[in-house]
ROVEX-703210 format. One record per atom (N, C-alpha, C, O): chain; z negated, x, y negated; residue number from 1. Coordinates in nm, 3 decimals. Layout:
<pts>
PT miti       Z       X       Y torpa
PT    A       Z       X       Y   NUM
...
</pts>
This chain:
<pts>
PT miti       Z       X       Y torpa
PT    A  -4.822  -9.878  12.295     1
PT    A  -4.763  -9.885  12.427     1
PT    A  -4.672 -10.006  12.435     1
PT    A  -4.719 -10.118  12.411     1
PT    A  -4.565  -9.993  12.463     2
PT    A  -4.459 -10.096  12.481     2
PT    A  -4.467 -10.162  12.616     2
PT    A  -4.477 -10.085  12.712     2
PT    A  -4.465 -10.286  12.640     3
PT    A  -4.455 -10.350  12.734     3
PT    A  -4.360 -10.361  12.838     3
PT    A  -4.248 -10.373  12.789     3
PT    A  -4.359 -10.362  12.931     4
PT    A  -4.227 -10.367  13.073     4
PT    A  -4.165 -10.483  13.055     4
PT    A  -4.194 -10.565  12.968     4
PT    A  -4.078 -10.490  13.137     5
PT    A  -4.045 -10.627  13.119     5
PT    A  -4.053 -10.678  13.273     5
PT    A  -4.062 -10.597  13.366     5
PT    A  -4.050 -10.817  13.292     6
PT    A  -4.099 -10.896  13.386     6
PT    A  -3.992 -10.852  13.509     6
PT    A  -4.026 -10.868  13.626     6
PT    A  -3.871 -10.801  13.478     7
PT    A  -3.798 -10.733  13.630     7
PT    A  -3.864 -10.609  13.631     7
PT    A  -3.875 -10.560  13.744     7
PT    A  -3.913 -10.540  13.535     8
PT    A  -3.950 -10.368  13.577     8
PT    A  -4.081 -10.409  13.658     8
PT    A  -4.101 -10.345  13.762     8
PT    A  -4.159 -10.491  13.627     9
PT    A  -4.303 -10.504  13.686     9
PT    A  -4.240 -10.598  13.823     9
PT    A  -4.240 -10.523  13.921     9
PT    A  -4.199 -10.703  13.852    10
PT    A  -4.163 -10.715  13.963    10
PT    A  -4.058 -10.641  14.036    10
PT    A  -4.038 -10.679  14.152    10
PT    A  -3.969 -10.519  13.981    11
PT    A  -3.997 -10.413  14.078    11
PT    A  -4.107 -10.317  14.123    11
PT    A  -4.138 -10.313  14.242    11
PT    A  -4.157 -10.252  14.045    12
PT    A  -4.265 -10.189  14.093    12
PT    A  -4.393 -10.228  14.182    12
PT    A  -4.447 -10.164  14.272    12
PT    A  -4.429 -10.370  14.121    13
PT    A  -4.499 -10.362  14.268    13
PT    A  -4.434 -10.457  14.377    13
PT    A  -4.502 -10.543  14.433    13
PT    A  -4.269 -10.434  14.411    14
PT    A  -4.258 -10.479  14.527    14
PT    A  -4.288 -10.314  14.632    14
PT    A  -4.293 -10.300  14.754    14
PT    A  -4.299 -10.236  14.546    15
PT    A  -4.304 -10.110  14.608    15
PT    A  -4.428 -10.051  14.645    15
PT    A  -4.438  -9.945  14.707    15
PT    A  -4.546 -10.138  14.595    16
PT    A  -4.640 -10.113  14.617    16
PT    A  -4.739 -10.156  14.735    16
PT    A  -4.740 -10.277  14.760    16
PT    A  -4.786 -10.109  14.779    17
PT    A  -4.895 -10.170  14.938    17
PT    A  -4.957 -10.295  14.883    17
PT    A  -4.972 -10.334  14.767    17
PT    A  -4.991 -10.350  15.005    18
PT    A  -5.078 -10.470  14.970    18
PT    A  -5.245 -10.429  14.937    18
PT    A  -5.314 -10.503  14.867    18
PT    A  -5.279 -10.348  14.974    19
PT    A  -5.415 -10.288  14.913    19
PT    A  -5.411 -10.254  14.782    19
PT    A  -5.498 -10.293  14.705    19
PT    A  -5.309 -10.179  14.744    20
PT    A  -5.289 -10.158  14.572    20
PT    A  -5.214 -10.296  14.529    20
PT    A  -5.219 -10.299  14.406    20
PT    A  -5.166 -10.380  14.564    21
PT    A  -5.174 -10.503  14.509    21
PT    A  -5.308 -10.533  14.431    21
PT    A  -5.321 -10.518  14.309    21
PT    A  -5.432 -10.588  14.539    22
PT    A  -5.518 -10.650  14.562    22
PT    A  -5.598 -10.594  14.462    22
PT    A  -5.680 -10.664  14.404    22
PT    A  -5.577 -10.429  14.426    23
PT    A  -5.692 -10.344  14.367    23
PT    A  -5.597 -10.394  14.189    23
PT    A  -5.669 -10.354  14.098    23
PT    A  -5.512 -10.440  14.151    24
PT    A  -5.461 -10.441  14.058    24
PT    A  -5.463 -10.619  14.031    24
PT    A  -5.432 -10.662  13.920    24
PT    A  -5.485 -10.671  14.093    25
PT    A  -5.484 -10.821  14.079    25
PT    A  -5.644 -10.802  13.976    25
PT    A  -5.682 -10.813  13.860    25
PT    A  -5.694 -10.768  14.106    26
PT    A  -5.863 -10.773  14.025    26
PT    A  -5.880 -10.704  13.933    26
PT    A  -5.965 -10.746  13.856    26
PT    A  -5.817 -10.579  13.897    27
PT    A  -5.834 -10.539  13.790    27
PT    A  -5.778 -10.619  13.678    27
PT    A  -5.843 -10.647  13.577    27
PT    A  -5.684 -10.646  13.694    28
PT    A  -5.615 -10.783  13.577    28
PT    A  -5.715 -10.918  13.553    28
PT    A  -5.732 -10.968  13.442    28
PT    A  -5.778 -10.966  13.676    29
PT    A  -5.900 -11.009  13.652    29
PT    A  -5.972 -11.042  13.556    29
PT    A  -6.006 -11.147  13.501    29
PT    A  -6.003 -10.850  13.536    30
PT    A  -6.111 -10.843  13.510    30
PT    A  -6.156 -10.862  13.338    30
PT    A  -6.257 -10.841  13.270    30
PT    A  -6.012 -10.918  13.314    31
PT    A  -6.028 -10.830  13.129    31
PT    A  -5.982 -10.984  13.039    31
PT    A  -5.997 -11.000  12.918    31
PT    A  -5.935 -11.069  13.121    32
PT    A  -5.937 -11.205  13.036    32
PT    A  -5.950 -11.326  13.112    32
PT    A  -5.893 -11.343  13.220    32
PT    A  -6.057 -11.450  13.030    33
PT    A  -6.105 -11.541  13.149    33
PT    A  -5.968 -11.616  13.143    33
PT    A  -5.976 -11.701  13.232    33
PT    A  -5.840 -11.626  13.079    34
PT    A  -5.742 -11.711  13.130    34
PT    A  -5.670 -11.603  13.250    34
PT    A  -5.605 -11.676  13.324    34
PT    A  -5.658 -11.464  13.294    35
PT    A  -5.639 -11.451  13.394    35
PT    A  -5.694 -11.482  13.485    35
PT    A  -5.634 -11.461  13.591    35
PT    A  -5.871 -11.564  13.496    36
PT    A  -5.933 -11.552  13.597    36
PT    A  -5.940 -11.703  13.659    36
PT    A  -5.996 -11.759  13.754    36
PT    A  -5.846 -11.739  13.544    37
PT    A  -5.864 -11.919  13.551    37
PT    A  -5.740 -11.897  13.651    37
PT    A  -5.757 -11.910  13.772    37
PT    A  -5.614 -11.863  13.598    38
PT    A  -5.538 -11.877  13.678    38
PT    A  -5.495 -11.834  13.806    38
PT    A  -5.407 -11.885  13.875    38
PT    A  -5.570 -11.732  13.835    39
PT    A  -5.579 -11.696  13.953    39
PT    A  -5.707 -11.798  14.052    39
PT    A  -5.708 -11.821  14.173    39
PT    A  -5.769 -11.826  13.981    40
PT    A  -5.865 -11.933  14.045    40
PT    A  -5.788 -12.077  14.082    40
PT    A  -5.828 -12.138  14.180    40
PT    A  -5.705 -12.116  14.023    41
PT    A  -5.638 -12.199  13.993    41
PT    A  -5.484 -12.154  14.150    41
PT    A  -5.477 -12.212  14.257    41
PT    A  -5.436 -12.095  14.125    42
PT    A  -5.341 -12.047  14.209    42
PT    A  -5.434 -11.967  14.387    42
PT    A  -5.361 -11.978  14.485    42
PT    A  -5.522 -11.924  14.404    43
PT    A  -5.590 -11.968  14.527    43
PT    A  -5.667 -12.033  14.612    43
PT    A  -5.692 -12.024  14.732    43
PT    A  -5.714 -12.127  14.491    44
PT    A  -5.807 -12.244  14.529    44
PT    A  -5.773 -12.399  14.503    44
PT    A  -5.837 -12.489  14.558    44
PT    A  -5.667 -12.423  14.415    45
PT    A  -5.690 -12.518  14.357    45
PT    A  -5.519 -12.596  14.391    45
PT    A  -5.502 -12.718  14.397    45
PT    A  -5.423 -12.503  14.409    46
PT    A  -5.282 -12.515  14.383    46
PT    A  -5.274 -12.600  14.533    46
PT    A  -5.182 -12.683  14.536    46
PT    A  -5.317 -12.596  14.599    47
PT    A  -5.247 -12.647  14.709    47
PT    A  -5.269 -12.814  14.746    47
PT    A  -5.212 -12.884  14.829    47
PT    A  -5.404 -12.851  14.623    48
PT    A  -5.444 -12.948  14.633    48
PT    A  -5.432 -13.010  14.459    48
PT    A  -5.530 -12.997  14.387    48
PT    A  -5.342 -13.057  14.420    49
PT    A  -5.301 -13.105  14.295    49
PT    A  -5.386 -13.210  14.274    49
PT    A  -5.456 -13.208  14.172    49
PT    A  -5.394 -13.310  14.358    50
PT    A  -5.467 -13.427  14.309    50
PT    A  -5.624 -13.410  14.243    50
PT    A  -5.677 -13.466  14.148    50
PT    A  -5.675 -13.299  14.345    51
PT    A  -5.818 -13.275  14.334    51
PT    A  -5.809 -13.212  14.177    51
PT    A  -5.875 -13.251  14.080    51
PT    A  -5.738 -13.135  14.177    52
PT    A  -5.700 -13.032  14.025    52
PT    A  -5.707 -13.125  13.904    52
PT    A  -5.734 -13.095  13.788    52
PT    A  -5.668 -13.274  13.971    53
PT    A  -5.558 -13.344  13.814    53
PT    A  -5.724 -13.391  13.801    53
PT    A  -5.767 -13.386  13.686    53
PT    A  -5.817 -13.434  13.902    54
PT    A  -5.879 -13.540  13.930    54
PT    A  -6.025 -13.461  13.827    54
PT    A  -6.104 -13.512  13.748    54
PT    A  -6.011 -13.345  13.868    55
PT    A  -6.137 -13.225  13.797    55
PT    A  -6.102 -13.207  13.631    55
PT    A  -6.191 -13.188  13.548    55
PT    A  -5.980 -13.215  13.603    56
PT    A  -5.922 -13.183  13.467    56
PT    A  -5.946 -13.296  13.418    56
PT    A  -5.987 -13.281  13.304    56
PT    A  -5.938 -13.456  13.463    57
PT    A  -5.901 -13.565  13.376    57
PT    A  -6.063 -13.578  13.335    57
PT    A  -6.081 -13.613  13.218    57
PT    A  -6.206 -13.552  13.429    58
PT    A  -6.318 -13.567  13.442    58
PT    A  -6.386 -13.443  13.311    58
PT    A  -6.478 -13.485  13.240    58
PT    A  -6.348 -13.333  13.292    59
PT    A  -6.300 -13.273  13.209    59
PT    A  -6.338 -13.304  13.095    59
PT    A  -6.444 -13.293  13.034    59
PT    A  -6.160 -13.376  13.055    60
PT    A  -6.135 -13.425  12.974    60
PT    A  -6.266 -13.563  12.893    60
PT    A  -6.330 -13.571  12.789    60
PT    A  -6.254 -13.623  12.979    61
PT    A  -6.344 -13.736  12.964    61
PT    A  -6.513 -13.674  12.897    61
PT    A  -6.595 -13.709  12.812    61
PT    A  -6.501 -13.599  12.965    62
PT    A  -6.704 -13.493  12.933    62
PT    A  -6.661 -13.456  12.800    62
PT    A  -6.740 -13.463  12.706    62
PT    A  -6.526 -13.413  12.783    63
PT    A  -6.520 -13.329  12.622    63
PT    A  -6.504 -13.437  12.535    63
PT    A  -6.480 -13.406  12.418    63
PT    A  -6.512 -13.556  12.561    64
PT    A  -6.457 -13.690  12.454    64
PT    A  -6.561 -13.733  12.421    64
PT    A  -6.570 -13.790  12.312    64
PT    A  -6.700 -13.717  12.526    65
PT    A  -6.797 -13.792  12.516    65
PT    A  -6.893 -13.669  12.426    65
PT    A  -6.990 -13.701  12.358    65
PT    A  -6.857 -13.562  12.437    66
PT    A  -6.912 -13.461  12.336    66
PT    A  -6.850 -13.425  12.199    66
PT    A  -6.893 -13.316  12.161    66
PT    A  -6.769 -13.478  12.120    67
PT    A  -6.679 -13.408  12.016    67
PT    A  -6.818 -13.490  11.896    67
PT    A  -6.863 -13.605  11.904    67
PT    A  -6.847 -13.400  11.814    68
PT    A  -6.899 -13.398  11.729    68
PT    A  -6.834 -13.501  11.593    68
PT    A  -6.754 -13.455  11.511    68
PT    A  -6.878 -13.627  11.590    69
PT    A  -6.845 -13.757  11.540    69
PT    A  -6.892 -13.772  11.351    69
PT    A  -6.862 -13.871  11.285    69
PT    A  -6.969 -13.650  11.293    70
PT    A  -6.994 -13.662  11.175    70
PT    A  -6.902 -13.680  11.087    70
PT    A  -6.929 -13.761  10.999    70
PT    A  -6.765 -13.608  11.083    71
PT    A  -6.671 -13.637  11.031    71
PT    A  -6.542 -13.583  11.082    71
PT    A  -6.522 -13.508  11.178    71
PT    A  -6.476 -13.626  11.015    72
PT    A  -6.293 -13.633  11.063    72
PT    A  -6.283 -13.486  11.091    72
PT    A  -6.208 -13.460  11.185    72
PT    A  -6.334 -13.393  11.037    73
PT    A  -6.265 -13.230  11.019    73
PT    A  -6.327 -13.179  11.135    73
PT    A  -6.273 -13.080  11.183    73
PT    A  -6.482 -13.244  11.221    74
PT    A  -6.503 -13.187  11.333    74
PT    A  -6.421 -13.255  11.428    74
PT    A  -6.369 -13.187  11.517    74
PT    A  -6.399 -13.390  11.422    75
PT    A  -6.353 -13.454  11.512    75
PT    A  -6.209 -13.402  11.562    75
PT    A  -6.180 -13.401  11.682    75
PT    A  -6.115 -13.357  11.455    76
PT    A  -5.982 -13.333  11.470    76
PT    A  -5.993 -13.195  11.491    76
PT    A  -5.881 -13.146  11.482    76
PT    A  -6.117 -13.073  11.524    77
PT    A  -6.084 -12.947  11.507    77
PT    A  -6.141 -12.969  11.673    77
PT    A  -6.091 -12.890  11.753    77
PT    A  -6.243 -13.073  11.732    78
PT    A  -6.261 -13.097  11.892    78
PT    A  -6.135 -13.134  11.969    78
PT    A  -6.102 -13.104  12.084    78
PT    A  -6.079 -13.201  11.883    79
PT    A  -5.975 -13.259  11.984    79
PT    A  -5.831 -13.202  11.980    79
PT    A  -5.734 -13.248  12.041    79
PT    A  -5.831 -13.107  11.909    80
PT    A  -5.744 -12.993  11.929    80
PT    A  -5.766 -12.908  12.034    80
PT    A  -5.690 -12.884  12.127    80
PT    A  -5.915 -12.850  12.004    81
PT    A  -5.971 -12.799  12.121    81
PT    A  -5.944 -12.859  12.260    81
PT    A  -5.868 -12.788  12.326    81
PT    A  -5.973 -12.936  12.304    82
PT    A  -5.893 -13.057  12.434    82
PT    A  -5.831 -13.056  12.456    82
PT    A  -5.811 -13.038  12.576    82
PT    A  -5.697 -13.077  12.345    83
PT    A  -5.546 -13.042  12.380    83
PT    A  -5.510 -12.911  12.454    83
PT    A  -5.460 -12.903  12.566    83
PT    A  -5.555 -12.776  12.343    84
PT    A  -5.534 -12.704  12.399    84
PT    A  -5.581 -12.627  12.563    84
PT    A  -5.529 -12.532  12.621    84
PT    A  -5.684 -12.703  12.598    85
PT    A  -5.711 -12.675  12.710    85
PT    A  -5.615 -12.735  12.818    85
PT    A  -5.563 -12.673  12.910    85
PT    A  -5.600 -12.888  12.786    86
PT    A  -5.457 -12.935  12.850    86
PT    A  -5.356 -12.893  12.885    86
PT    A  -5.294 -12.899  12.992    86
PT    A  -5.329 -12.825  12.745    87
PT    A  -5.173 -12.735  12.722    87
PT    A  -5.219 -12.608  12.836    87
PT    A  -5.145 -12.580  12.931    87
PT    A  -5.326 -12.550  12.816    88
PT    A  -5.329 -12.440  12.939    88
PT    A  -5.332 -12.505  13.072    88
PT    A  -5.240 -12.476  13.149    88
PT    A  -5.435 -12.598  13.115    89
PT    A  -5.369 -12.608  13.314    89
PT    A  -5.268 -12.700  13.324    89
PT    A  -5.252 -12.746  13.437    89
PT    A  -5.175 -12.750  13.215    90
PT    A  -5.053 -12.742  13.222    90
PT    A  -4.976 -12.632  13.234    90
PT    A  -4.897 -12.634  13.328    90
PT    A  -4.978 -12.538  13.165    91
PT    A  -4.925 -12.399  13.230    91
PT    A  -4.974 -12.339  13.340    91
PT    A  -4.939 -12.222  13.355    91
PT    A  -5.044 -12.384  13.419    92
PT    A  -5.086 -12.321  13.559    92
PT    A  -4.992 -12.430  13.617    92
PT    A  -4.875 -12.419  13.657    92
PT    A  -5.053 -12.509  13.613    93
PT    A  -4.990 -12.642  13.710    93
PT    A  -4.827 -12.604  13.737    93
PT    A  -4.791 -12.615  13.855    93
PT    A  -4.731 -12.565  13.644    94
PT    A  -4.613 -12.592  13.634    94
PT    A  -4.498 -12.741  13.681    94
PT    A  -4.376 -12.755  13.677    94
PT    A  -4.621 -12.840  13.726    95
PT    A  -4.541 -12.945  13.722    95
PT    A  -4.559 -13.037  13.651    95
PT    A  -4.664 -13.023  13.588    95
PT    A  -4.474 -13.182  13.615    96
PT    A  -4.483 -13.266  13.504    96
PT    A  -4.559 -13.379  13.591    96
PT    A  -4.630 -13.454  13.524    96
PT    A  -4.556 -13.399  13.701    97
PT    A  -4.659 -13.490  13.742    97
PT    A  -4.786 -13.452  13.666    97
PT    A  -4.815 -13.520  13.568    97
PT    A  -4.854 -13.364  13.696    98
PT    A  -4.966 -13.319  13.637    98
PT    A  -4.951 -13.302  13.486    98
PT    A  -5.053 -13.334  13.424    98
PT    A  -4.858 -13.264  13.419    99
PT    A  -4.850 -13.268  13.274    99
PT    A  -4.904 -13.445  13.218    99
PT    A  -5.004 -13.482  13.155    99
PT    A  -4.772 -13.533  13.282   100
PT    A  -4.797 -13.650  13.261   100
PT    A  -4.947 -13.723  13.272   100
PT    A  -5.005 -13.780  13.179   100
PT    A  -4.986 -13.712  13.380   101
PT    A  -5.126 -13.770  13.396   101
PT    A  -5.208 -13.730  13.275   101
PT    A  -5.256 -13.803  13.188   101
PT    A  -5.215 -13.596  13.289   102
PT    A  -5.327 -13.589  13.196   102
PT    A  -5.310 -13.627  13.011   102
PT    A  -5.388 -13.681  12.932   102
PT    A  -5.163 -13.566  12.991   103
PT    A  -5.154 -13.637  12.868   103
PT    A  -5.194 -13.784  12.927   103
PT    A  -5.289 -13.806  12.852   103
PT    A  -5.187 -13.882  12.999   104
PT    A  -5.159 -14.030  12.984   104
PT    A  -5.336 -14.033  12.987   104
PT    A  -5.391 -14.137  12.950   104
PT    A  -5.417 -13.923  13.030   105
PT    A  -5.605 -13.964  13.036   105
PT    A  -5.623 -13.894  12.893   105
PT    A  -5.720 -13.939  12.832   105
PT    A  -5.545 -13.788  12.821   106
PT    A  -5.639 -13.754  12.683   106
PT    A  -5.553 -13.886  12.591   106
PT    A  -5.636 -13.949  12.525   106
PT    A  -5.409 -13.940  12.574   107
PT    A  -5.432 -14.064  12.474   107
PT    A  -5.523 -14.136  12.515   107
PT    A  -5.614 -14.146  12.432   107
PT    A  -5.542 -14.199  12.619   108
PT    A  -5.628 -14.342  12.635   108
PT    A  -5.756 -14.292  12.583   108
PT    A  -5.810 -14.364  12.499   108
PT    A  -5.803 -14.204  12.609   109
PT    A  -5.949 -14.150  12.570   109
PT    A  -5.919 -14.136  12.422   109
PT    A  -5.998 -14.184  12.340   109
PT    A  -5.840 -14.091  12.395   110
PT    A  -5.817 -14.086  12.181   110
PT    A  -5.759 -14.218  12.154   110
PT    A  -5.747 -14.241  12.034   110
PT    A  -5.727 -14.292  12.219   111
PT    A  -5.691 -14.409  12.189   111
PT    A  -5.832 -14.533  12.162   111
PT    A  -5.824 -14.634  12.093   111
PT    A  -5.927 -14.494  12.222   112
PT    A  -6.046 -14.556  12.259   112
PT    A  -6.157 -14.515  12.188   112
PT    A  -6.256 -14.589  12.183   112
PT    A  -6.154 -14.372  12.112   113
PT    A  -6.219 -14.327  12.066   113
PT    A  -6.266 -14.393  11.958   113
PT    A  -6.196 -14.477  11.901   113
PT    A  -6.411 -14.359  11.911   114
PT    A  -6.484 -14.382  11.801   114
PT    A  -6.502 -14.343  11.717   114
PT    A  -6.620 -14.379  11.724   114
PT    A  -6.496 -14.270  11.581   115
PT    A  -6.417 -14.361  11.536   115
PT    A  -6.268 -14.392  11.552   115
PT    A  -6.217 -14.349  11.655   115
PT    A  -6.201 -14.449  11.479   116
PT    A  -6.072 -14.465  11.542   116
PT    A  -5.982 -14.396  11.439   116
PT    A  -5.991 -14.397  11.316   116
PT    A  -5.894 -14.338  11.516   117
PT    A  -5.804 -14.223  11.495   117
PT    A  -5.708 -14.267  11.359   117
PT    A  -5.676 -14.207  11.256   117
PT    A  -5.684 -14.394  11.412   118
PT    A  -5.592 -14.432  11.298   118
PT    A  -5.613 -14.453  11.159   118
PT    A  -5.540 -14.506  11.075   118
PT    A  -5.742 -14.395  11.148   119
PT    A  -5.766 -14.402  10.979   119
PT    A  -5.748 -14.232  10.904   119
PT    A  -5.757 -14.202  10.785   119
PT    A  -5.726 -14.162  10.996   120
PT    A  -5.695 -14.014  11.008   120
PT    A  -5.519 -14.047  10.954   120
PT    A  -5.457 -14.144  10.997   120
PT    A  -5.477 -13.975  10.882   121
PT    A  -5.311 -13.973  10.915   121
PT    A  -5.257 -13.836  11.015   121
PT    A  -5.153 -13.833  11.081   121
PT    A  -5.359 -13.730  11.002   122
PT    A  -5.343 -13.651  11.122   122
PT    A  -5.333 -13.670  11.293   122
PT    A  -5.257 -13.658  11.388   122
PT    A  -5.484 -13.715  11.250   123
PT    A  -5.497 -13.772  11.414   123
PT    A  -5.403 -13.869  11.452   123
PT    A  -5.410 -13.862  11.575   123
PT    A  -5.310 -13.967  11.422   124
PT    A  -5.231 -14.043  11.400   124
PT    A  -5.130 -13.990  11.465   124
PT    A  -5.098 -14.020  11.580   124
PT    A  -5.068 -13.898  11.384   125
PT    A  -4.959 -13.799  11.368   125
PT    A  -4.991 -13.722  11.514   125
PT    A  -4.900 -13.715  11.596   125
PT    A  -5.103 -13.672  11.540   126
PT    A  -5.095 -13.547  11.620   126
PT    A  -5.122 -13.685  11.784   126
PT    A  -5.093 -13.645  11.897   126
PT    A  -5.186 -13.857  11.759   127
PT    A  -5.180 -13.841  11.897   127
PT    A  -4.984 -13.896  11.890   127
PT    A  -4.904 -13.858  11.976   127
PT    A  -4.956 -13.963  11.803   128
PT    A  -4.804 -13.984  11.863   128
PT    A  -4.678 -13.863  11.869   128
PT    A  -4.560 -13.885  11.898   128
PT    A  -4.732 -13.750  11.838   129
PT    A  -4.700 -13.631  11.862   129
PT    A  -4.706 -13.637  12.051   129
PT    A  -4.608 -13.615  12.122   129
PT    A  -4.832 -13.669  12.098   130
PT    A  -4.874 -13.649  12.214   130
PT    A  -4.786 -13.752  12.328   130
PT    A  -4.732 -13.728  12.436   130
PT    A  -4.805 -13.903  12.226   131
PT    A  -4.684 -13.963  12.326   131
PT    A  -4.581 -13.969  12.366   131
PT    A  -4.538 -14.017  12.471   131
PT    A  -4.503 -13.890  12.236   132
PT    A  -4.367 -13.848  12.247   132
PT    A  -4.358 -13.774  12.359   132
PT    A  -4.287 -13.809  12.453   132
PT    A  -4.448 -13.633  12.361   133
PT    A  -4.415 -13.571  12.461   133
PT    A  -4.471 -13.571  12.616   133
PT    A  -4.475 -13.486  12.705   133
PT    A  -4.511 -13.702  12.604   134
PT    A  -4.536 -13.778  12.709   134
PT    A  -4.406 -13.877  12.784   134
PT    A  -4.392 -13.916  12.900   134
PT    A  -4.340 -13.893  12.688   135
PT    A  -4.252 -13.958  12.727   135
PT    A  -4.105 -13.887  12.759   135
PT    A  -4.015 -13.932  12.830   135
PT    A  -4.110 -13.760  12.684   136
PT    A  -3.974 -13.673  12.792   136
PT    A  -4.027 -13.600  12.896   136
PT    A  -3.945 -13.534  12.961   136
PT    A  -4.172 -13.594  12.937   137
PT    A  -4.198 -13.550  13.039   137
PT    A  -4.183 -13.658  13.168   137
PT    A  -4.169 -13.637  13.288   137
PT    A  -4.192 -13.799  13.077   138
PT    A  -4.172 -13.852  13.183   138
PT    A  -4.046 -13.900  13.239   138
PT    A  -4.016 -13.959  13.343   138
PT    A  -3.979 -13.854  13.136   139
PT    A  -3.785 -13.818  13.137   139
PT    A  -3.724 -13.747  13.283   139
PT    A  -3.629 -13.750  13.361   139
PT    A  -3.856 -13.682  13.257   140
PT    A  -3.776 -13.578  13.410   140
PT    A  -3.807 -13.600  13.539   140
PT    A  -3.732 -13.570  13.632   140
PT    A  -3.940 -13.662  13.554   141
PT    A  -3.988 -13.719  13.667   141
PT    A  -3.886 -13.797  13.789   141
PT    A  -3.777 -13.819  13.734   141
PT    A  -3.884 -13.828  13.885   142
PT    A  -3.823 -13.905  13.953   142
PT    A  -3.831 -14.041  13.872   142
PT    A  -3.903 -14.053  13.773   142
PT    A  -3.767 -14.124  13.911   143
PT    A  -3.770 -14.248  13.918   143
PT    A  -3.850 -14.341  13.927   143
PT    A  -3.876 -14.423  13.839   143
PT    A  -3.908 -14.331  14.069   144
PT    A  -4.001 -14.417  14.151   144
PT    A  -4.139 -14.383  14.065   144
PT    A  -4.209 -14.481  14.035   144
PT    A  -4.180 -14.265  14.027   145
PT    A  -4.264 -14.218  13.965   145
PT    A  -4.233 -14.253  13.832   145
PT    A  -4.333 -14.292  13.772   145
PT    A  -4.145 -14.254  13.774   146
PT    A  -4.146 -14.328  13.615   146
PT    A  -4.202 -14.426  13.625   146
PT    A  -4.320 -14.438  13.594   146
PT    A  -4.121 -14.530  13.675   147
PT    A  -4.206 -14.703  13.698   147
PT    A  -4.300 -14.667  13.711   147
PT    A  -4.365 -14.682  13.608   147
PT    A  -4.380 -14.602  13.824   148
PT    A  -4.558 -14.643  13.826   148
PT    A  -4.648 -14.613  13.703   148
PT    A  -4.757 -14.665  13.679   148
PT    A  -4.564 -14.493  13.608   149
PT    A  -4.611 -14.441  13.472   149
PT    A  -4.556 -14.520  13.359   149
PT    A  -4.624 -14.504  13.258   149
PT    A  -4.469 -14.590  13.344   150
PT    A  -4.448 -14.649  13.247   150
PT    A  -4.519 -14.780  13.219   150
PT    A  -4.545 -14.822  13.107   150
PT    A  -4.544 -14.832  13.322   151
PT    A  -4.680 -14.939  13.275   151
PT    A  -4.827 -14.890  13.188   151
PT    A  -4.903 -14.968  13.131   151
PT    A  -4.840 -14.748  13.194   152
PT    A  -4.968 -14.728  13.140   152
PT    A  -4.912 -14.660  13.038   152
PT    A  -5.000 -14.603  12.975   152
PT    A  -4.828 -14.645  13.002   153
PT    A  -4.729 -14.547  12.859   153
PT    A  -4.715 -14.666  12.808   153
PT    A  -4.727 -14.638  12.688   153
PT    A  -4.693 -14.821  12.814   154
PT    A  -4.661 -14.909  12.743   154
PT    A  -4.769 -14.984  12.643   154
PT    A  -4.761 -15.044  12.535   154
PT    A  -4.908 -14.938  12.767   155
PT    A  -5.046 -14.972  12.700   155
PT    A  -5.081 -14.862  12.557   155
PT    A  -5.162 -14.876  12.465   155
PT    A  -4.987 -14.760  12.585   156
PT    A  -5.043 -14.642  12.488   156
PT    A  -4.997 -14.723  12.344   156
PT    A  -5.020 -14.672  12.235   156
</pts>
């Protein structure tokens, strides 16, 4: 089955009732937990960003204090794991305020970490991978909001 494309599906259901909306939301639901995140995320969570950044960075922090420390190959296959969860309510979020923050709470937490990253040449690699793109996100930001972020990007 070939896929629609994103104008054929936002025509069709502009044509559709709001009851067959509702019965097709949930059915989409129903079949993958990143649809259920993001829809959780987009009626509960979107209107209040801070609370969102504030639940994700807390998150973050629980998964740092759990990554399995025996050796480098668990440590760097956890903290991929992390990232990529990042990288997803960054794609809900769609803004770089929220991108920024949280990259700026997973370096400090890999920055701090035990053991320390820098004897890894991966982990190395993959967190200044992370600051880089910490730092054209913070390219786009306003202004006023750069300054208050570039003091804690300087600690990185």
């Amino acid at each position: 089955m070939k896929a629609a494309s994103v104008k054929e599906i936002k025509d069709e259901l502009s044509r559709r009732q709001p009851k067959e909306l509702m019965e097709l939301t949930l059915r989409l639901a129903r079949f993958k937990k990143e649809n259920k995140e993001l829809l959780t995320y987009l009626l509960f969570e979107s209107d209040n960003e801070d609370a969102f950044i504030s639940g994700v960075k807390d998150e973050i922090i629980e998964d740092f204090k759990t990554i399995n420390r025996t050796s480098y190959y668990y440590v760097k296959k956890s903290i991929r794991k992390i990232l990529r969860n990042i990288k997803k309510y960054v794609r809900y979020s769609k803004h770089k305020q929220t991108e920024v923050e949280l990259l700026i709470c997973f370096c400090l937490e890999m920055k701090d970490m035990k053991p320390s990253m820098r004897r890894s040449i991966t982990m190395s690699n993959l967190y200044n991978n992370q600051v880089q793109i910490l730092k054209k996100a913070l390219a786009t930001l306003h202004e006023d909001l750069q300054f208050d972020y570039e003091a804690e990007i300087e600690d990185l």
